[in-house]
MARPAMI-13645 format. One record per residue (C-alpha): residue number from 0; residue in three letters; x, y, z. Coordinates in steps of 0.1 Angstrom, whole numbers. Example, Ala and Ser with C-alpha at 12.3 -4.5 7.8 and 13.67 -1.06 7.14 Angstrom:
REM MARPAMI-13645
<0; ALA; <123; -45; 78>>
<1; SER; <137; -11; 71>>
This chain:
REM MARPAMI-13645
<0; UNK; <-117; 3361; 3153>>
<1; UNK; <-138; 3387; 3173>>
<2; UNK; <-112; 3391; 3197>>
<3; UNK; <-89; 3399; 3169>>
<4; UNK; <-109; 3423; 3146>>
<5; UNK; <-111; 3443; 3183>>
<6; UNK; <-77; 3442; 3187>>
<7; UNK; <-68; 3461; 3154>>
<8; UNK; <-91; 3484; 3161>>
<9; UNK; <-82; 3496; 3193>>
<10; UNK; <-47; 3500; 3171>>
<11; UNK; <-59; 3524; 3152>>
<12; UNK; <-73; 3544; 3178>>
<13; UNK; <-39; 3547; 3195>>
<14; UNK; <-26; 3558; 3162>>
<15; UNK; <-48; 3585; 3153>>
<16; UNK; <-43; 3601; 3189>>
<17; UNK; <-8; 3600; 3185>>
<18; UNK; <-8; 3617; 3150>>
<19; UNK; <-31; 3645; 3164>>
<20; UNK; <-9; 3653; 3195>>
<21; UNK; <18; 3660; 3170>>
<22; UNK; <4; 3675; 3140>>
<23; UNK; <-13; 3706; 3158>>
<24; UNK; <-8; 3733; 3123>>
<25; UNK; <-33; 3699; 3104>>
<26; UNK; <-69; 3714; 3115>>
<27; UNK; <-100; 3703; 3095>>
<28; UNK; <-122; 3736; 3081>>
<29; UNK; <-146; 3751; 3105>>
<30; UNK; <-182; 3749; 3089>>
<31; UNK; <-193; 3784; 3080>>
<32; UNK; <-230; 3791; 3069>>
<33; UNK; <-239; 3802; 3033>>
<34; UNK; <-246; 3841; 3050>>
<35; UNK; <-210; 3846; 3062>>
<36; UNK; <-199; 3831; 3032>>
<37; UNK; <-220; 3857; 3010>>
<38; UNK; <-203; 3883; 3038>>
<39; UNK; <-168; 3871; 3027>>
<40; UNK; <-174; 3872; 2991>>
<41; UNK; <-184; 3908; 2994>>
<42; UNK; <-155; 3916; 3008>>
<43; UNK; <-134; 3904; 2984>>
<44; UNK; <-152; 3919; 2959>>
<45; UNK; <-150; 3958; 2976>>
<46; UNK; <-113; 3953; 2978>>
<47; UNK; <-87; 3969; 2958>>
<48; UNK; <-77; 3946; 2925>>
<49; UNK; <-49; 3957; 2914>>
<50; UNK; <-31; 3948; 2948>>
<51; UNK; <-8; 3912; 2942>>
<52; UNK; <-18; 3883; 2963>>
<53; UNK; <13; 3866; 2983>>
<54; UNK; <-2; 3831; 2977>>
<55; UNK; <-4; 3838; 2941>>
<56; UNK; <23; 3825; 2920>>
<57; UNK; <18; 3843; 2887>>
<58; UNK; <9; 3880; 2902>>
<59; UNK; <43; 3891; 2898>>
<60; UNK; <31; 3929; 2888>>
<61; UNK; <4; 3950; 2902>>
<62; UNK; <-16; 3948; 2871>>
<63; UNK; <-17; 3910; 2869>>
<64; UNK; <-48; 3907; 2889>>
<65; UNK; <-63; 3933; 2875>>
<66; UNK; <-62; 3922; 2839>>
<67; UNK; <-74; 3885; 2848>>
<68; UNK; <-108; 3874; 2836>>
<69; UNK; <-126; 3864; 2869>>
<70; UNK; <-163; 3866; 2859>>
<71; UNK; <-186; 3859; 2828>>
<72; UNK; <-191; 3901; 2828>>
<73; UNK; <-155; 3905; 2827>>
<74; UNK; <-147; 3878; 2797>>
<75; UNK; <-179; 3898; 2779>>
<76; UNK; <-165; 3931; 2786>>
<77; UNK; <-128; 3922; 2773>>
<78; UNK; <-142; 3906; 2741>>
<79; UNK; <-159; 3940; 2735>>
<80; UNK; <-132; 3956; 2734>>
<81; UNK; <-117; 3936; 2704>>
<82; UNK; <-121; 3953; 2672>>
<83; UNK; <-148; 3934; 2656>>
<84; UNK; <-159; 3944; 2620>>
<85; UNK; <-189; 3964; 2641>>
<86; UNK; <-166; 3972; 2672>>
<87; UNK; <-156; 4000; 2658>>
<88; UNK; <-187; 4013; 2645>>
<89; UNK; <-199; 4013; 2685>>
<90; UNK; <-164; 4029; 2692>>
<91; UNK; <-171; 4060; 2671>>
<92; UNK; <-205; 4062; 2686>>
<93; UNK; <-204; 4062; 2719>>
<94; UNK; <-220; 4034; 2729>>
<95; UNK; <-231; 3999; 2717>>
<96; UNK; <-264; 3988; 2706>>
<97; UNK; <-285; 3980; 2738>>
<98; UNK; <-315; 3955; 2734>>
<99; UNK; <-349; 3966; 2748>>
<100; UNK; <-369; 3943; 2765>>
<101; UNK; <-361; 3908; 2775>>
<102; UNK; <-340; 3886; 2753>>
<103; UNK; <-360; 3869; 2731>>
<104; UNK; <-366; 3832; 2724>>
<105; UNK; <-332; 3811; 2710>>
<106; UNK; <-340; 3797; 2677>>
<107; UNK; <-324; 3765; 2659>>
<108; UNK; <-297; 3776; 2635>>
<109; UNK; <-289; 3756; 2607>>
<110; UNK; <-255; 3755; 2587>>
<111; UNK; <-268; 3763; 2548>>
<112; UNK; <-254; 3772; 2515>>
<113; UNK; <-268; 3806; 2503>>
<114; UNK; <-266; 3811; 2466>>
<115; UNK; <-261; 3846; 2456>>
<116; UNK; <-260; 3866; 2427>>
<117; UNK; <-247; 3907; 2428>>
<118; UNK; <-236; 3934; 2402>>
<119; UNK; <-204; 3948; 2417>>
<120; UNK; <-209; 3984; 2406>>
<121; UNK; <-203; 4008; 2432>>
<122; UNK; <-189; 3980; 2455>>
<123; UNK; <-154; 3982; 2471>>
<124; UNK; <-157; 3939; 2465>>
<125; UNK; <-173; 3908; 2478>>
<126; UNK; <-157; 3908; 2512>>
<127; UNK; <-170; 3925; 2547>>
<128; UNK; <-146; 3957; 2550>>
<129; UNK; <-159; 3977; 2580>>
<130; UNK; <-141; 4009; 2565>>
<131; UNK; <-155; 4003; 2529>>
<132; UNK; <-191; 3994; 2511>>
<133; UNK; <-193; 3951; 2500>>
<134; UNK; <-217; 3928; 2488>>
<135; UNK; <-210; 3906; 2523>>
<136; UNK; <-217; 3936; 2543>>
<137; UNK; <-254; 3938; 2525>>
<138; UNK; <-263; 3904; 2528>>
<139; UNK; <-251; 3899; 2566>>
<140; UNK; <-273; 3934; 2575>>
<141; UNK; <-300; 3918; 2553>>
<142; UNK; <-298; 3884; 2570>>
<143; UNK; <-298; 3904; 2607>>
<144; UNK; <-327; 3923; 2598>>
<145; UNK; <-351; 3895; 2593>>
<146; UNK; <-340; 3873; 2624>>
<147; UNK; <-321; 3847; 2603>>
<148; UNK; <-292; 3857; 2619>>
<149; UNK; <-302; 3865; 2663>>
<150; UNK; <-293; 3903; 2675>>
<151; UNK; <-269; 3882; 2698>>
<152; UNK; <-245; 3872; 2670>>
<153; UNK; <-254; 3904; 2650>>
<154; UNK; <-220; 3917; 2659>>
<155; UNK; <-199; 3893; 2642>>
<156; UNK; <-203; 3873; 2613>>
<157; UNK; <-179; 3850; 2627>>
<158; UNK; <-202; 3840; 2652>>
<159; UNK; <-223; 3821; 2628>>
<160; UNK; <-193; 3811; 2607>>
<161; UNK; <-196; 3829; 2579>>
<162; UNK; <-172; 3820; 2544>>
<163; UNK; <-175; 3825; 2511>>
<164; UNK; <-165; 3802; 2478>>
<165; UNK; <-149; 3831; 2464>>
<166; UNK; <-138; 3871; 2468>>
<167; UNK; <-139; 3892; 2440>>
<168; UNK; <-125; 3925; 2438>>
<169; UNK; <-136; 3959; 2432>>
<170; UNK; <-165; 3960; 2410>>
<171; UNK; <-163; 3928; 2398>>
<172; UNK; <-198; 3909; 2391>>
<173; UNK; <-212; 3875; 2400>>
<174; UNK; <-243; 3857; 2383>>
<175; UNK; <-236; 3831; 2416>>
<176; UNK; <-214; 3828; 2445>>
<177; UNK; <-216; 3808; 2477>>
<178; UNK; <-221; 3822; 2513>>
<179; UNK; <-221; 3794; 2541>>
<180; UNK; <-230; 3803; 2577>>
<181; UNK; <-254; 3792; 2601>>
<182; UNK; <-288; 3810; 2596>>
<183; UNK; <-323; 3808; 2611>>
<184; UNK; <-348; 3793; 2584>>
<185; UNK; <-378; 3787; 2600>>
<186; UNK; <-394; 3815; 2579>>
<187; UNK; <-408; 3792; 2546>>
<188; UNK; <-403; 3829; 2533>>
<189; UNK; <-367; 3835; 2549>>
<190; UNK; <-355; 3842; 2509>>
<191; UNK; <-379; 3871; 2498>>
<192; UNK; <-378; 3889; 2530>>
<193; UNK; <-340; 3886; 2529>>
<194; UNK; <-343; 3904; 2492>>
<195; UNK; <-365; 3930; 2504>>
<196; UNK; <-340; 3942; 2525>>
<197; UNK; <-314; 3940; 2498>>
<198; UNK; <-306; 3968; 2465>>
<199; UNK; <-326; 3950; 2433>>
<200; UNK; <-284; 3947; 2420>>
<201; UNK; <-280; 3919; 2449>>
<202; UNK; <-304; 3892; 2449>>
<203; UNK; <-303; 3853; 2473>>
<204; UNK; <-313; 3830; 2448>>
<205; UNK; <-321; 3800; 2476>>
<206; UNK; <-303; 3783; 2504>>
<207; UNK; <-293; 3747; 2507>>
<208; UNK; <-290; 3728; 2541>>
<209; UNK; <-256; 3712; 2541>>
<210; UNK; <-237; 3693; 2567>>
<211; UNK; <-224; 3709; 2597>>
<212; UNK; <-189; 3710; 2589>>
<213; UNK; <-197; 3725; 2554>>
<214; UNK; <-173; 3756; 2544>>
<215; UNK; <-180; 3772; 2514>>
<216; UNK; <-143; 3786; 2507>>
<217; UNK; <-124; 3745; 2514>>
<218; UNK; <-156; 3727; 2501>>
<219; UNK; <-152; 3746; 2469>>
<220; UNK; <-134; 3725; 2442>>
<221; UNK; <-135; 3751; 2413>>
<222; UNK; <-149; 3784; 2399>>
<223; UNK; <-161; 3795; 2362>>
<224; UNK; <-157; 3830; 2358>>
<225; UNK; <-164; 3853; 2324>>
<226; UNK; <-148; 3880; 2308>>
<227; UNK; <-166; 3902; 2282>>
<228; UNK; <-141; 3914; 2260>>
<229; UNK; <-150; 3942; 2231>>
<230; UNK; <-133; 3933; 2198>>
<231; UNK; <-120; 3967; 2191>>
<232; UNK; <-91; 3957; 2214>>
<233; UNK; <-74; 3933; 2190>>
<234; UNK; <-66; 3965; 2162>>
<235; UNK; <-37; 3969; 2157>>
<236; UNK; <-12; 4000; 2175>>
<237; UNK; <-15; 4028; 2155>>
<238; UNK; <19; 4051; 2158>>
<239; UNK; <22; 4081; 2180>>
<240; UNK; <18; 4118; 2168>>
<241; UNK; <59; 4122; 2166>>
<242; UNK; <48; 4160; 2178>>
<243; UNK; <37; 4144; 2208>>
<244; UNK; <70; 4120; 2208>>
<245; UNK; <89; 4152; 2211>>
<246; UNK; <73; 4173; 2235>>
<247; UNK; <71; 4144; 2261>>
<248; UNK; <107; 4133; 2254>>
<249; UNK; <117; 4134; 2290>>
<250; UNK; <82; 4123; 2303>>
<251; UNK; <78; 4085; 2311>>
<252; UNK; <42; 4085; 2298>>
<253; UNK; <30; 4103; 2271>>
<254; UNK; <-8; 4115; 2274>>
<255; UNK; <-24; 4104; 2240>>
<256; UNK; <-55; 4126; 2236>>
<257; UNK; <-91; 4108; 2235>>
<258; UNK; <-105; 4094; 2206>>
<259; UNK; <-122; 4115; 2179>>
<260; UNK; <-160; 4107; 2174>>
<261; UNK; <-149; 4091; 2136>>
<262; UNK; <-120; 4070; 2159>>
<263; UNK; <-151; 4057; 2180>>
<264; UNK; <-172; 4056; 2157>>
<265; UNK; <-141; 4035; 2135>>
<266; UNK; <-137; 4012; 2171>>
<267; UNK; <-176; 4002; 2173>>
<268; UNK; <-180; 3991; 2141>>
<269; UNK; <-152; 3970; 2142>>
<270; UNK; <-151; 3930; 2136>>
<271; UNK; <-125; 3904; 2140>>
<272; UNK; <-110; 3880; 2117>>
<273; UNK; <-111; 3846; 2117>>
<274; UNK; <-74; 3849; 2117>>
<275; UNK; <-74; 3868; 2149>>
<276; UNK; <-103; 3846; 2166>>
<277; UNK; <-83; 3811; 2157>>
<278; UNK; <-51; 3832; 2175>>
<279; UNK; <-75; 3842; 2205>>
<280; UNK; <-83; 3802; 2209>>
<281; UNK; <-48; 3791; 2204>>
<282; UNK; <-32; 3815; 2234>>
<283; UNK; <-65; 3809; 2261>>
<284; UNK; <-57; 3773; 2249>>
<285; UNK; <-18; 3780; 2261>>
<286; UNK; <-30; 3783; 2299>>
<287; UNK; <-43; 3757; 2303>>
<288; UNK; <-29; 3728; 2329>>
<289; UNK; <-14; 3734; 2360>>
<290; UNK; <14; 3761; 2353>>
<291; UNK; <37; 3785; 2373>>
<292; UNK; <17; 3818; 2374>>
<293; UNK; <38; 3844; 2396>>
<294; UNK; <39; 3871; 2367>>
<295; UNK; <1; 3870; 2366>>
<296; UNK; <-5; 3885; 2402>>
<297; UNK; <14; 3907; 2429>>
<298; UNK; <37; 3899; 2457>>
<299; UNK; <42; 3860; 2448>>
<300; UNK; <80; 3847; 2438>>
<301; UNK; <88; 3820; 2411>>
<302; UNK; <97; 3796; 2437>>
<303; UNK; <61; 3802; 2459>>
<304; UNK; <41; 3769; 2458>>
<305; UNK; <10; 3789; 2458>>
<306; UNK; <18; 3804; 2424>>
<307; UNK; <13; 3769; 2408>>
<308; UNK; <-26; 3770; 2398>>
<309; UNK; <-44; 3747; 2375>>
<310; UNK; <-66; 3757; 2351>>
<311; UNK; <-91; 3733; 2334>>
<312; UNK; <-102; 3754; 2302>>
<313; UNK; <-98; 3785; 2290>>
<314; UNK; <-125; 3793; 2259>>
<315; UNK; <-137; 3819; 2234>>
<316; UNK; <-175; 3822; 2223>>
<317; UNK; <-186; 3832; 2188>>
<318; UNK; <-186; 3869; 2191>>
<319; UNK; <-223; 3885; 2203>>
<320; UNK; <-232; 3920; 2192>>
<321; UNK; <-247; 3948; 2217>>
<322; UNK; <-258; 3982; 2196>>
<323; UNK; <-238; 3969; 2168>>
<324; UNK; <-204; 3968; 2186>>
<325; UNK; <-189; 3932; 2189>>
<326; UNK; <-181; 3912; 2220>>
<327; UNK; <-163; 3885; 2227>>
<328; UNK; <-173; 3856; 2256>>
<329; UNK; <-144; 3841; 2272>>
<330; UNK; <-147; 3815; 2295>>
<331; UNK; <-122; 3800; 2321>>
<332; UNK; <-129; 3772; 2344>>
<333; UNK; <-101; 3767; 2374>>
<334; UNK; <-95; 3753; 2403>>
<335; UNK; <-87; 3783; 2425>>
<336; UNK; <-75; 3822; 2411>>
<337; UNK; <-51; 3846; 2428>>
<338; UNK; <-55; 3883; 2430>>
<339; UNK; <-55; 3898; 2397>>
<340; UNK; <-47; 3864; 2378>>
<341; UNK; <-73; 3864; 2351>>
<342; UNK; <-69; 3901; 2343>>
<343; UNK; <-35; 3896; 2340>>
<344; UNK; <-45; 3866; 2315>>
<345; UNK; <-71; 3891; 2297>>
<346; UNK; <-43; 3917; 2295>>
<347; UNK; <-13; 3900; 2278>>
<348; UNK; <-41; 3880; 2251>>
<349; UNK; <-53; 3918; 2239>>
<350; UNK; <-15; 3929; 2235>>
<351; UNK; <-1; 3898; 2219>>
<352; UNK; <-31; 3897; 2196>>
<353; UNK; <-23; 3936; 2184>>
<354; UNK; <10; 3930; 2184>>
<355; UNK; <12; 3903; 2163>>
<356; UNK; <28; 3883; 2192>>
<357; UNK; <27; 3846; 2189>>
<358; UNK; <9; 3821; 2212>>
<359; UNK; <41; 3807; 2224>>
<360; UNK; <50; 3835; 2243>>
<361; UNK; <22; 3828; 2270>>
<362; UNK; <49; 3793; 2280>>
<363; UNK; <75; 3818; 2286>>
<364; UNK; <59; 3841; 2309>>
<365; UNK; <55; 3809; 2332>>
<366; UNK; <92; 3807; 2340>>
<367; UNK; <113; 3826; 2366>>
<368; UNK; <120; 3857; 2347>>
<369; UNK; <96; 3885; 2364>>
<370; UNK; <76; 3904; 2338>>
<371; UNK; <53; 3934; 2342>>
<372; UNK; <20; 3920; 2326>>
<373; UNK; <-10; 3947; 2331>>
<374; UNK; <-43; 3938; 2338>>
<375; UNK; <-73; 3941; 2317>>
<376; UNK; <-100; 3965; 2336>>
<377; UNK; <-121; 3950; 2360>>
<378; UNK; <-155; 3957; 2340>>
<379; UNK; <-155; 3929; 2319>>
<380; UNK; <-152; 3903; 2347>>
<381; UNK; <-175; 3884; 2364>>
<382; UNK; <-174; 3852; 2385>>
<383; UNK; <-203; 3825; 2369>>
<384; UNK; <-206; 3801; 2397>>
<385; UNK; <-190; 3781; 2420>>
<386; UNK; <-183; 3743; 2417>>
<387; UNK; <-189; 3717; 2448>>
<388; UNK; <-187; 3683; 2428>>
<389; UNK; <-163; 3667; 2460>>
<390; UNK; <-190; 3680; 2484>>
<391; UNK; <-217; 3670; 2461>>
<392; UNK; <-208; 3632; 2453>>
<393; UNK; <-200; 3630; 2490>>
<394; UNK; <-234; 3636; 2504>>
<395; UNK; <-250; 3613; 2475>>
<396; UNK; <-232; 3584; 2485>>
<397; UNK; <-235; 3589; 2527>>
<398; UNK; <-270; 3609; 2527>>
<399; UNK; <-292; 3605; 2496>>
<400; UNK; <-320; 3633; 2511>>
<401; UNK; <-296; 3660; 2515>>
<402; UNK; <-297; 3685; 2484>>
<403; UNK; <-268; 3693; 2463>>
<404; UNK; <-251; 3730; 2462>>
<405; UNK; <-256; 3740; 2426>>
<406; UNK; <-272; 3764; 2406>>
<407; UNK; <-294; 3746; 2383>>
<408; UNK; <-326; 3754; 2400>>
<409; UNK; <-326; 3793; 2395>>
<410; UNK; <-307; 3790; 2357>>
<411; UNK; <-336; 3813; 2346>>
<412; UNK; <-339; 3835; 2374>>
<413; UNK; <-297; 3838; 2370>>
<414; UNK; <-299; 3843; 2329>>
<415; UNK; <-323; 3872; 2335>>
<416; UNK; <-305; 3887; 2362>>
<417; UNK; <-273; 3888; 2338>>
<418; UNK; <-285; 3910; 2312>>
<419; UNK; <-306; 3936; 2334>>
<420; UNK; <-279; 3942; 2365>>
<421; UNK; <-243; 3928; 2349>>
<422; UNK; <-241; 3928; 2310>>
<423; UNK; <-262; 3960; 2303>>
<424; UNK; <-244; 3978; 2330>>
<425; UNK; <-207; 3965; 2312>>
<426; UNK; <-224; 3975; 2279>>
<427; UNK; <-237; 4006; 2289>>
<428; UNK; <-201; 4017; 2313>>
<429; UNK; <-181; 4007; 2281>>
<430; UNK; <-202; 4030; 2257>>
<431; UNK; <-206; 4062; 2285>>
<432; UNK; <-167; 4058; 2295>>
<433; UNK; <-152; 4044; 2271>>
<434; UNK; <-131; 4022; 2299>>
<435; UNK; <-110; 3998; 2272>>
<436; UNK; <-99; 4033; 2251>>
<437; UNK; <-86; 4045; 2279>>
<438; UNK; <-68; 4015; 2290>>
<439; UNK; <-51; 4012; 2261>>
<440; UNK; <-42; 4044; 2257>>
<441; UNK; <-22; 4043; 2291>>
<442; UNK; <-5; 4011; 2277>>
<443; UNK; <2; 4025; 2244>>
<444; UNK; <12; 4059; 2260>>
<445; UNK; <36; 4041; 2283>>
<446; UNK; <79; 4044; 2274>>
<447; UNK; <94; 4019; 2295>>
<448; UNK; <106; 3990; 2280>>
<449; UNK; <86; 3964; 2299>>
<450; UNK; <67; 3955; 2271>>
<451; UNK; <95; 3941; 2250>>
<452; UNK; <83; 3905; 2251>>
<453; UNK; <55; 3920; 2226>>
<454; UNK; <70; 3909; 2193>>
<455; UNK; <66; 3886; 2165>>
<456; UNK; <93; 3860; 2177>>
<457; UNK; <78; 3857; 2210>>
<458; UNK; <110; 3862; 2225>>
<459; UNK; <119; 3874; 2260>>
<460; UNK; <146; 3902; 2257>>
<461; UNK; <168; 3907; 2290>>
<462; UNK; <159; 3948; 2290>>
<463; UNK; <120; 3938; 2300>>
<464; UNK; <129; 3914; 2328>>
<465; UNK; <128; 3930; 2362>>
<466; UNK; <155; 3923; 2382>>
<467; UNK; <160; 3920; 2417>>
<468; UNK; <155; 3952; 2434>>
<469; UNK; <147; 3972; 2404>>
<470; UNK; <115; 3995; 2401>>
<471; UNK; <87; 3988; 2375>>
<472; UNK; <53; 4000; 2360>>
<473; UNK; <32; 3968; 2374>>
<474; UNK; <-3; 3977; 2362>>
<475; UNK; <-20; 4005; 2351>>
<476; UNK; <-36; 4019; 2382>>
<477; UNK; <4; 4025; 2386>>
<478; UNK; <8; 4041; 2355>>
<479; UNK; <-20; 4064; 2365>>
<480; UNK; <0; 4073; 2396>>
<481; UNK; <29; 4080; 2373>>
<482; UNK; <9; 4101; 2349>>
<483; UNK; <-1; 4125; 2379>>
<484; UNK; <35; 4129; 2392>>
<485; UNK; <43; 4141; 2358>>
<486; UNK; <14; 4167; 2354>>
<487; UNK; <23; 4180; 2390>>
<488; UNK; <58; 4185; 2382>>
């Protein structure tokens, strides 16, 4: 056996010899030592990049190497170079923020839920806008400022994975909304030094620790939003100064003049019928379900899947009275909103109620025929809180320690906030500008024939459908665009 194992071996001996002798281009590595190795590096390093390798397959072009990421300097130094919503701030100054010291400690981050509350006044809306002023922008500087969110991921809030339950638009209020993100909250006072750094109009009313993958946007099932709505908007059209009809006969807007102080005085001290409060009820009432609504916001088609929206009530309060002027409280809980939809909703109740326009008109506006609806003014609107009751059952049933993302906790804190930062500033903007006047007097001053659909059948006619291709009046910030090409020529 001995004799045999020997045998083999001396086998393989012969074979390996005879493999060298003709493989003389096969040569093992020569072992280098780590300093020539440092020397070589250097080298490469001081030589021209932009020069193609021949053993590279994909550096076809002299800028191939050259635009490669070969280092952790070079993948920082192109990701600055991406317009982040703070990348341009650095580009217009020069240089980007530099810290000074050494870096400090890396804190645990925790994915929360931060309720918020925020009167939109002065606000270009809720989302981050690097060109514009927003609540998001407030609360992310705020949330930098005290170390809940580290100077490393101060440039981005998508970094920390920042979301919110829902965007409102310009100047739109909210008693609560949802931000999620990953903060810091070490700080047992992370809350009230986040508010000191925040305008008294924009308060955090807590935060919630959720599950990692928590988003506040998908994890949202629904939102309640309010619209304060002064009565005075239900009177009835009055007719327009035929003087007026005649000198703007080839204007398509006629520029009715402002109210008298007896008409205002004559608006305040209105009140509405039961009639026309049963009729208010009976057309919120129509909206509600899951329905087509394409007419009620811009750039969607009949046939978009995304116009379909569900809405799970639509209510009026008993009116409430401010300085002796009379308000209405509407109500409407759905699952999600597109741009514009619920001023759209606000607009065509006040014209169907002064028009004497019937409740089942609001059916008709959910088929294919495209209508120009105008939307109420922003002032009234505000969005009353954000629903998680998916998110919320889940976590009960899988983790009975984790807190739920509501609101009831701060219901006082919320209430008071509502009627010193987002009622009295509606109340007070509606008596100083008189902002529903004026809306309706673009509406009433308009001489297209869009409005048809405003009649006592609650029929369609075929001259206020918008065909394909044609050119309409689709809200009033149009009209006001309209109104200024006629005074300019």
């Amino acid at each position: 056996m001995l004799a045999r194992i020997t045998s083999l071996l001396g086998r393989s001996r012969t074979s390996f010899r005879a493999m060298s002798s003709t493989s003389q281009s096969v040569q093992l590595p020569e072992k280098r030592s780590t300093e020539e190795m440092k020397k070589e590096e250097q080298k490469s390093d001081s030589a021209p990049q932009d020069r193609p390798s021949a053993e590279s397959s994909d550096a076809t072009t002299p800028s191939a190497a050259a635009k490669r990421i070969k280092t952790a300097k070079d993948r920082k130094d192109h990701f600055d170079k991406k317009q982040s919503w703070k990348a341009k701030d650095w580009a217009t100054s020069g240089k980007k923020p530099v810290r000074d010291g050494p870096a400090p400690e890396r804190k645990p981050k925790k994915k929360v839920a931060v309720l918020v509350g925020f009167c939109g006044t002065g606000y270009q809306g809720m989302q981050i806008n690097p060109t514009a002023k927003s609540i998001e922008g407030e609360l992310f500087n705020a949330f930098c400022k005290t170390g809940a969110v580290s100077e490393d991921n101060s440039d981005d809030p998508k970094k920390v994975s920042f979301t919110r339950a829902a965007r409102t638009d310009k100047g739109v209020h909210a008693a609560g909304n949802v931000v999620s993100l990953k903060l810091i909250v070490e700080d047992k006072d992370i809350v009230s030094k986040i508010n000191s750094y925040l305008p008294d109009q924009i308060r955090v009313w807590g935060y919630v620790q959720t599950m990692r993958n928590f988003n506040a946007k998908t994890g949202c099932d629904s939102r309640v939003y309010e619209y304060l709505l002064p009565t005075y908007t239900l009177m009835a059209k009055k007719p327009i100064d035929p003087v007026l009809l005649e000198n703007a006969a080839d204007q398509k807007l006629i520029e009715l003049p402002p109210p008298t102080a007896e008409e205002l005085a004559e608006k305040r001290a209105y009140r509405a019928s039961e009639e026309q409060l049963k009729e208010v009820a009976n057309i919120l009432s129509a909206f509600e379900g899951t329905n087509n609504f394409h007419n009620y916001t811009i750039g969607r088609h009949y046939k978009d899947r995304a116009s379909s929206r569900y809405i799970m009530s639509f209510k009026v309060d008993k009116p409430q009275y401010v300085d002796n002027m009379e308000w209405l409280s509407l109500k409407i809980h759905g699952q999600s909103f597109m741009l514009h939809q619920i001023r759209k909703m606000v607009g065509i109740l006040i014209l169907a109620i002064r028009s004497g326009t019937p409740a089942a008109l609001i059916s008709k506006t959910f088929g294919p025929e495209k209508l120009n609806i105008p939307k109420a003014p922003a002032l009234g609107l505000l969005l009353e809180r954000p629903i998680f009751e998916t998110y919320n059952k889940r976590i009960s049933t899988i983790d009975e320690g984790r807190e739920p993302v509501k609101f009831d906790d701060y219901e006082e804190e919320i209430n008071a906030f509502k009627s010193k930062y987002i009622y009295s500033k509606i109340y007070e903007e509606e008596v100083r500008e008189n902002v529903f006047d004026g809306w309706l007097r673009l509406i009433d001053g308009y001489r297209g024939v869009d409005y048809g659909y405003l009649n006592p059948e609650g029929v369609i006619p075929e001259t206020s459908v918008i065909g394909k291709g044609q050119e309409r009046m689709m809200d009033t910030e149009d009209i006001e665009d309209a109104q200024a090409d006629d005074r300019e020529g």
